[in-house]
C-alpha positions in Angstrom: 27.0 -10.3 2.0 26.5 -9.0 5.3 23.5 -8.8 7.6 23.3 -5.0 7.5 23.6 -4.7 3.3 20.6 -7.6 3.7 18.2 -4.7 3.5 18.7 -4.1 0.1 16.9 -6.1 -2.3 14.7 -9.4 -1.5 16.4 -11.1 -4.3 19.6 -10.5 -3.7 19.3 -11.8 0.3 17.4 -14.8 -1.1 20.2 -15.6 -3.3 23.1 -15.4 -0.7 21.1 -17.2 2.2 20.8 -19.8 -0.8 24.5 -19.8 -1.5 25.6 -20.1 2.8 26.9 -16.9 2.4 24.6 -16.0 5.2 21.8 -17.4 7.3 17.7 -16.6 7.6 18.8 -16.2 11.1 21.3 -13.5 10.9 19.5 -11.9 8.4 16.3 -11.4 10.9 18.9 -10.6 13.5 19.8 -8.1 11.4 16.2 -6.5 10.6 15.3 -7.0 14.1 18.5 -4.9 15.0 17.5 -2.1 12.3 14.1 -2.1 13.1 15.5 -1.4 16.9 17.6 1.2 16.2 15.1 3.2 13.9 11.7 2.5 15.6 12.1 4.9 18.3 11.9 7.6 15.7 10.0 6.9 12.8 7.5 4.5 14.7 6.8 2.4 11.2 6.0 -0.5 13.8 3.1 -0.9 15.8 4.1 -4.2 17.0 7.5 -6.4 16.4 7.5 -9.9 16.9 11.4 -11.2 17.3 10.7 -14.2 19.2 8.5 -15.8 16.5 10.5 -14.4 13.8 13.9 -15.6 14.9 12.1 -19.4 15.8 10.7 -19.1 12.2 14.6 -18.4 10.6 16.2 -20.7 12.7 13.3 -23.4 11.0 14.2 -22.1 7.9 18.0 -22.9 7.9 17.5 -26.3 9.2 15.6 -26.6 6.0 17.4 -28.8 2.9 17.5 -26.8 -0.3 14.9 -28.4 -2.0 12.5 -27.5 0.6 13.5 -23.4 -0.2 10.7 -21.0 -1.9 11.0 -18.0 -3.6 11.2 -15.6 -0.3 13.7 -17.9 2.2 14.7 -16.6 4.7 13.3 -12.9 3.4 12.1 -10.5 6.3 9.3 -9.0 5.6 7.1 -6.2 7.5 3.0 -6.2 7.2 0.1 -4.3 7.8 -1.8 -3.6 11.2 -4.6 -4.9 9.3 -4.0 -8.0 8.3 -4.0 -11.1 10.6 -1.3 -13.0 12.3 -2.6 -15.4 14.3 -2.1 -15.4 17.5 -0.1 -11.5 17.6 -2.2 -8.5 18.1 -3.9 -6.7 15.2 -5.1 -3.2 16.0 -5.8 -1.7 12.5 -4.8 1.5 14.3 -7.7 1.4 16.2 -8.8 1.3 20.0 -11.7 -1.2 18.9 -8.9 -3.6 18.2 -6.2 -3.2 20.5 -6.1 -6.0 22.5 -7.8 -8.5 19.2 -5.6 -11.4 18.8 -7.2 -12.8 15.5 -7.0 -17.0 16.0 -6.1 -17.2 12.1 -3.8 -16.2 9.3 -4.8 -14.1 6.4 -4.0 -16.1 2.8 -1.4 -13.6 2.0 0.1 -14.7 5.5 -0.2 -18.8 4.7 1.4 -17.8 1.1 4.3 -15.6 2.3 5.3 -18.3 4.7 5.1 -21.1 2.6 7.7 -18.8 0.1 9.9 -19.1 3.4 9.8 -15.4 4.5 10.3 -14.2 8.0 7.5 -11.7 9.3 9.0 -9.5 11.6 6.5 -7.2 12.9 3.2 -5.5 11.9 3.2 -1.8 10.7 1.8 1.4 11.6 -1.9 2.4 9.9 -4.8 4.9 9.9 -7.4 3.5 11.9 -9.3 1.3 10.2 -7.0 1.8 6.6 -9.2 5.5 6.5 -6.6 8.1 6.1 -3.5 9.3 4.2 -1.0 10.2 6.7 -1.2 7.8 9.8 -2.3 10.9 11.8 -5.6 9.3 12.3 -3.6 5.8 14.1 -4.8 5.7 17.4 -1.3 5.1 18.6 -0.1 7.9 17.0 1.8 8.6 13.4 4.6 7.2 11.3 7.0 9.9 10.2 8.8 10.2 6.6 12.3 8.9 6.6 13.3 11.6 4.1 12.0 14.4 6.7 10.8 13.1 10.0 8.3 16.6 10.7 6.2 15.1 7.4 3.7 12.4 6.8 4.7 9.2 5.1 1.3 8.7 3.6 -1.7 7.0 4.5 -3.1 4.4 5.1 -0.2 2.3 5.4 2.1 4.5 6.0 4.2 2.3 8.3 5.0 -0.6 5.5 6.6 2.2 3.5 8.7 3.7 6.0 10.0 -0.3 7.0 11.2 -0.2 3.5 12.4 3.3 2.8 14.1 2.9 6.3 16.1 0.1 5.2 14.5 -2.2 8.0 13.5 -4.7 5.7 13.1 -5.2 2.2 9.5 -5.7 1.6 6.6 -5.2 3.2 2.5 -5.6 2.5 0.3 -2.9 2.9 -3.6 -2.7 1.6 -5.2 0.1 -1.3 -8.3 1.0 -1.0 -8.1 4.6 -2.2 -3.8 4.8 -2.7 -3.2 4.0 0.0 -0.4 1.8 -1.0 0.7 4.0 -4.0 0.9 7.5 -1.8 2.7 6.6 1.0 5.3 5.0 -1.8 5.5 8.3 -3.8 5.9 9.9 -0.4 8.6 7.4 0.8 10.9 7.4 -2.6 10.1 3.4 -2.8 7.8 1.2 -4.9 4.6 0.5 -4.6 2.2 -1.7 -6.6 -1.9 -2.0 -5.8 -2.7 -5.0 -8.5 -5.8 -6.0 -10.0 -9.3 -6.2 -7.9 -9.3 -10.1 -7.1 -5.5 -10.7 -7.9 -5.4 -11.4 -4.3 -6.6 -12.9 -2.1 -8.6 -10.4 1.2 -9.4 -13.2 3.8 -8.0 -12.0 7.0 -7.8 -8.2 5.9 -9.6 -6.4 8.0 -12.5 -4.9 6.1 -12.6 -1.0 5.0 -14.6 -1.0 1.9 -15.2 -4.4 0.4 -15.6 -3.4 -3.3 -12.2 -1.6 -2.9 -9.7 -3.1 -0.7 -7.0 -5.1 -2.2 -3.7 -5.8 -0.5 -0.4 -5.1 -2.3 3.7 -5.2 -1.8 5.9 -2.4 -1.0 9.8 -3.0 -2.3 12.7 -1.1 -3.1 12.9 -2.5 -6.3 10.4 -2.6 -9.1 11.7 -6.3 -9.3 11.3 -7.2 -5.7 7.3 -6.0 -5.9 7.0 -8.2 -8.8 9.0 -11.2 -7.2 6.3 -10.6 -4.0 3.3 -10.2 -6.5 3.9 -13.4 -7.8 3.8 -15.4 -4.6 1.1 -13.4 -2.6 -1.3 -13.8 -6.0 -3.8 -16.5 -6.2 -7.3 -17.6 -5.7 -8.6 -18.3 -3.1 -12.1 -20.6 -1.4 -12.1 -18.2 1.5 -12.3 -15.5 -0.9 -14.9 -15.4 -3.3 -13.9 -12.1 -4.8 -10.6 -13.4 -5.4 -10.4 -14.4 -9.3 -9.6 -17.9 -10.7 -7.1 -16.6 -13.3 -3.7 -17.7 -13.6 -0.6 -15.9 -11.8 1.7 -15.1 -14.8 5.3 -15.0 -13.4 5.4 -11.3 -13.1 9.7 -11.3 -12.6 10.0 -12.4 -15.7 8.5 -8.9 -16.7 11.3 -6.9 -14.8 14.6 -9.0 -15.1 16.9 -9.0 -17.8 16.8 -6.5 -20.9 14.1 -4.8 -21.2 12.4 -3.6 -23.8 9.3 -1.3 -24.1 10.0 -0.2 -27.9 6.7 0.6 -29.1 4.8 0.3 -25.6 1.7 3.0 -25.7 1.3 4.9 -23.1 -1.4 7.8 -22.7 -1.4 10.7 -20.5 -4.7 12.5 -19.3 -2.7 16.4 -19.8 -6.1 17.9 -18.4 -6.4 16.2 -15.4 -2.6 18.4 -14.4 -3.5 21.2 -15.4 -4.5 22.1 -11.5 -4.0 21.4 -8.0 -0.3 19.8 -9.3 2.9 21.4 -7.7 5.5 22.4 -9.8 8.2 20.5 -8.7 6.1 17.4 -9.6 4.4 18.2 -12.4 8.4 18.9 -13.8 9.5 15.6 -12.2 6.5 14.1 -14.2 7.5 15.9 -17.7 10.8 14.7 -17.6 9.6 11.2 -16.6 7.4 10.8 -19.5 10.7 11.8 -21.7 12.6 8.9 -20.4 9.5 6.7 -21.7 9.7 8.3 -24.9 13.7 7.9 -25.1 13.2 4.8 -24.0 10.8 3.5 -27.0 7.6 4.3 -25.6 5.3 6.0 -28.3 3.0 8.9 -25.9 0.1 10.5 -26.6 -2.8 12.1 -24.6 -6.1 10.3 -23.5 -9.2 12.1 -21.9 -10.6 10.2 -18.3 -13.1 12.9 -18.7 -15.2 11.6 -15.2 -12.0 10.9 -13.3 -12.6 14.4 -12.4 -15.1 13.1 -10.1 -13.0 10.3 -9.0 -12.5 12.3 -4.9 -16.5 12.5 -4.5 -17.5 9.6 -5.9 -15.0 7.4 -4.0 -16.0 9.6 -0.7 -19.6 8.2 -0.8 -19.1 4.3 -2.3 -16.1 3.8 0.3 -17.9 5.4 3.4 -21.4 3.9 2.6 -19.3 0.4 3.1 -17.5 1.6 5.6 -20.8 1.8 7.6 -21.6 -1.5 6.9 -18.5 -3.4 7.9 -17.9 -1.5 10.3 -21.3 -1.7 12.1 -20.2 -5.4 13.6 -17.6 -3.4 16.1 -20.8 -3.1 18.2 -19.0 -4.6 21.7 -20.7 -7.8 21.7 -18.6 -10.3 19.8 -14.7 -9.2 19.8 -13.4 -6.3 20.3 -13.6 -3.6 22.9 -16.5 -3.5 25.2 -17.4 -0.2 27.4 -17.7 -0.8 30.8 -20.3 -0.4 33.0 -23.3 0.8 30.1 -26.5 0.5 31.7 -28.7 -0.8 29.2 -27.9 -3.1 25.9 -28.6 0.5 24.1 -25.8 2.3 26.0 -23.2 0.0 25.4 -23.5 0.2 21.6 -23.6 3.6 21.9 -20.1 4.1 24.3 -18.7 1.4 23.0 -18.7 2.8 19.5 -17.7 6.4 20.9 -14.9 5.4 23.0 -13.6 3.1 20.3 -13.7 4.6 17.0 -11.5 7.7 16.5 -13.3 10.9 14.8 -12.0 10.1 11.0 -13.7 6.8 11.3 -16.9 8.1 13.0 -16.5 11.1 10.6 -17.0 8.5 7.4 -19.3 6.2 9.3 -22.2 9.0 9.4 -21.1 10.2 6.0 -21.5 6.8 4.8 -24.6 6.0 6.7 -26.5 9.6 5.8 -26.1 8.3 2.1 -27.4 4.7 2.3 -30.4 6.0 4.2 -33.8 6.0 3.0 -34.6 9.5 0.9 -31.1 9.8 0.4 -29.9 6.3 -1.4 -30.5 7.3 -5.0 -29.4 10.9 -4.7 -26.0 9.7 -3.4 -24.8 6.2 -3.3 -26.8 5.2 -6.7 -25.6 8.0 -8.6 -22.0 7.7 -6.8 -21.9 3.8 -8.4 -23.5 5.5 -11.5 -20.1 7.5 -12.3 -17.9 4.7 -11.1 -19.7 3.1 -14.0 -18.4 5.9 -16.4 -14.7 6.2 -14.5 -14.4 2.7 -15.6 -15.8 2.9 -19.1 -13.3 6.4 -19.7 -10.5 3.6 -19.1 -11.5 0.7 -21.3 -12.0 3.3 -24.2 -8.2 4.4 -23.3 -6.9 1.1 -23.1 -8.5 0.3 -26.9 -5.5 2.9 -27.5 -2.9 2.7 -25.0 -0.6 0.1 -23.0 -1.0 2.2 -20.1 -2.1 5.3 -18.0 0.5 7.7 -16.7 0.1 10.6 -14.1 1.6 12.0 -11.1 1.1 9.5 -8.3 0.4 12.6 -6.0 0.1 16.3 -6.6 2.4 17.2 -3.9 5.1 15.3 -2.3 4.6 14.6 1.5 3.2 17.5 3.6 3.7 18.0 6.8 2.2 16.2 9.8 -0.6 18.2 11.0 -0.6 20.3 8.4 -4.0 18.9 6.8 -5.5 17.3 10.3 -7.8 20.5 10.6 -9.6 20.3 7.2 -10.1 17.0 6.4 -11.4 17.9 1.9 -7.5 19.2 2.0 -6.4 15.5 3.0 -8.7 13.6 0.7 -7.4 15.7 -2.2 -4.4 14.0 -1.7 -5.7 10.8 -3.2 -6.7 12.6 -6.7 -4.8 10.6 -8.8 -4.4 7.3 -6.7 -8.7 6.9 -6.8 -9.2 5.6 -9.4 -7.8 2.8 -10.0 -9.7 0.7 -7.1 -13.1 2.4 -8.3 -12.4 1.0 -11.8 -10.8 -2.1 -9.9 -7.8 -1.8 -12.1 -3.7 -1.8 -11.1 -1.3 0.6 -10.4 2.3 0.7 -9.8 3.8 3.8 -8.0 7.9 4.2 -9.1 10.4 6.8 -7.6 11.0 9.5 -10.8 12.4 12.9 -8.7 12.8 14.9 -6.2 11.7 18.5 -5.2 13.3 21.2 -4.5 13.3 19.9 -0.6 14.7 16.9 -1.3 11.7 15.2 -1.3 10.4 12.1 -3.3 7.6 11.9 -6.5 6.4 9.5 -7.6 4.9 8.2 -11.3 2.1 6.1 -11.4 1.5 3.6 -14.3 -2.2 2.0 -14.5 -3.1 -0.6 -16.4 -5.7 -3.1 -17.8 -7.3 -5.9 -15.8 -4.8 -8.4 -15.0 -2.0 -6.6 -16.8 0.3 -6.1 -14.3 3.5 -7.8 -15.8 2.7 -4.8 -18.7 2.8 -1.7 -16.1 6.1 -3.9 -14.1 7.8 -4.0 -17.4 7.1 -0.2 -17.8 8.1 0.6 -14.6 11.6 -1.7 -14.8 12.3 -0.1 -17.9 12.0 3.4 -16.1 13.9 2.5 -13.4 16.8 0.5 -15.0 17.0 4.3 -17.5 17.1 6.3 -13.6 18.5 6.5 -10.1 15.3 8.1 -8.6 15.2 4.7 -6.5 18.6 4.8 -5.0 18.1 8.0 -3.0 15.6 6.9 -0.8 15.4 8.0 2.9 19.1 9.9 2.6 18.2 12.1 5.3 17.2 9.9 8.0 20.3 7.4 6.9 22.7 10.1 7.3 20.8 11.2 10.9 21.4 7.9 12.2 24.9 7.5 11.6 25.7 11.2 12.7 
């Protein structure tokens, strides 16, 4: 293997750093070199560390076999909002752009202990609040397959690292879709598992209830292979569940067979808002299942039609809380030269914060407030009640849930910056899994009539994510959906 086919599955990199075929060093050499050479025009990085990551490979090959995990010598791409201690982490934000956080998340300490290499931290929307990057404070990522459009929010920039061919996984963090939408967007995979799965120490807070961090890959086999070593609990977490970690590869390697697998489909919920290029790309996906084994039949979410404004006031109203500690006291940016304690707060948080996070932070604090609590927030957690009952009654039926991950493929940037409902409208189908805390796996099924990637989206029960992998390796192995990622921007570079 060379360095520059490295970039093409985590697995297979692993195996021929294993064999001596090639080192952890010339592999980072040679995501450092990609990552160089594509940068400059996709910006997926905010910030690249090749000092530390070549000092971490060269460790890693003076390491004796025994001593290798499941990711040696891997490079690997993560978040803006997730910690690295020592390195700079902005979470898109001017609040945070000079924070150098003194400790490693857990998904950090568990992706280093599997031997992988991080290279760099990725581009995000301030904050993880946003579904195209546009809201970074450092400006956008752009869409490998078309550089004028968005690669989907909030971490936009872990997609692009992998659609780009920079390196072969990366993390990002769901709180809305916002790992599952920039994959659809991106032509990649994408997988937001299980409230609790893992562990959220050291991600930097959105909305508590919600957040969950989650692998981007090329391969529905590399998520799983990621999943596995990344999943866990955790003391420093006590949201994080004491379950077992199943070993999810086993769910997407060898034959595969989804014979009699149930899956439902929520027909009403497509009947608007759902381009026609996608909603085709999603027919003719749901075929493959059925020639594949699968037995389909339809399923009514009947609230997830309220999925966009209830997850609009329960994520905003904790927005506002964690995002009330960014005051300029205790880390973070400080205005200078504020008169009174008063007037520092108050330039502090307007110079900081960019106007989609001070947009949500009123929303979210006008509904927690006192005359408007049980109007709003209350009866917002009332119908994340019924969201989640609607899927337990489905899941008494069915294996799994399928629909469009998006109902568009990726617009173009600016397109939706002046009407912000247009931009959260995006998320319609990607919402509901974190409100009913459930996972989700995005997979590459089409193309439109651009040449732009779909994407289909699998959700399952709680803690069933080796049953939506196996779905979605099934799907994949019967396609080639996931071998045309980022054509355009590969044949721009080599032109």
């Amino acid at each position: 293997m060379t360095p520059e086919s490295s970039s093409s599955s985590a697995r297979a990199l692993r195996e021929a750093i294993a064999a001596g075929t090639l080192s952890a060093e010339e592999a980072c050499r040679a995501a450092l070199d990609r990552i160089d050479r594509g940068n400059g025009t996709l910006h997926a990085f905010q910030s690249v560390e090749p000092e530390r990551a070549l000092a971490r490979a060269r460790a890693l090959d003076a390491t004796g076999a025994a001593a290798r995990g499941p990711l040696h010598g891997v490079p690997i791409a993560i978040k803006d909002n997730i910690n690295l201690a020592g390195t700079i982490t902005t979470a898109g934000s001017r609040m945070l752009e000079h924070y150098r956080p003194p400790f490693d998340a857990t998904v950090v300490t568990r992706l280093e202990a599997a031997g992988a290499v991080i290279v760099g931290k990725t581009v995000c929307d301030e904050f993880a609040m946003g579904s195209s990057t546009e809201n970074c404070a450092f400006g956008p990522a752009r869409n490998p397959w078309a550089t004028d459009r968005t690669p989907g929010g909030s971490s936009g920039g872990s997609a692009v690292a992998v659609a780009a061919g920079m390196v072969p996984l990366s993390l990002g963090s769901d709180t809305g879709g916002s790992i599952r939408q920039p994959a659809a967007f991106c032509g990649i995979v994408g997988l937001k598992p299980t409230y609790g799965r893992v562990s959220r120490y050291g991600l930097i807070a959105f909305a508590s209830s919600l957040d969950q961090i989650g692998p981007f890959a090329g391969s529905v086999d590399d998520a799983a292979l990621m999943l596995e070593v990344i999943s866990g609990a955790d003391a420093q977490d006590a949201t994080s569940a004491r379950i077992d970690v199943p070993r999810f590869s086993a769910s997407t390697t060898g034959a595969i067979d989804i014979s009699g697998a149930r899956i439902g489909v929520p027909w009403t919920l497509l009947d608007r808002g759902v381009d026609a290029d996608v909603r085709r790309a999603f027919d003719e996906s749901v075929r493959t299942l059925e020639r594949l084994g699968a037995v389909v039949s339809a399923v009514e979410l009947p609230h997830s039609a309220y999925a966009i404004p209830t997850y609009y006031l329960v994520a905003t109203a904790e927005a506002s809380s964690n995002l009330a500690r960014y005051d300029g006291v205790r880390y973070g940016f400080r205005a200078p030269d504020a008169a009174s304690l008063d007037a520092m707060y108050d330039r502090t948080r307007e110079a900081g914060f960019g106007a989609e996070v001070k947009r949500r932070i009123m929303l979210g604090t006008y509904v927690l407030s006192a005359g408007y609590y049980d109007a709003y927030y209350l009866k917002a957690q009332q119908v994340r009640t019924l969201i989640r009952r609607d899927f337990t009654e489905a899941f008494e039926h069915v294996d799994a849930v399928a629909v469009p991950t998006t109902p568009t493929a990726a617009f173009k940037l600016g397109e939706h910056t002046a009407d912000p409902l247009q931009m959260y409208l995006a998320d319609i189908f990607t919402v509901s899994a974190p409100l009913a805390g459930l996972p989700a796996v995005s997979v590459p099924c089409g193309v439109t009539s651009e040449r732009l990637p779909i994407g289909l989206q699998l959700t399952g029960r709680p803690w069933e994510e080796a049953t939506i992998l196996r779905l979605a390796a099934a799907y994949e192995a019967a396609t080639s959906w996931h071998k045309e990622r980022a054509t355009a921007f590969t044949r721009a570079r080599s032109s």
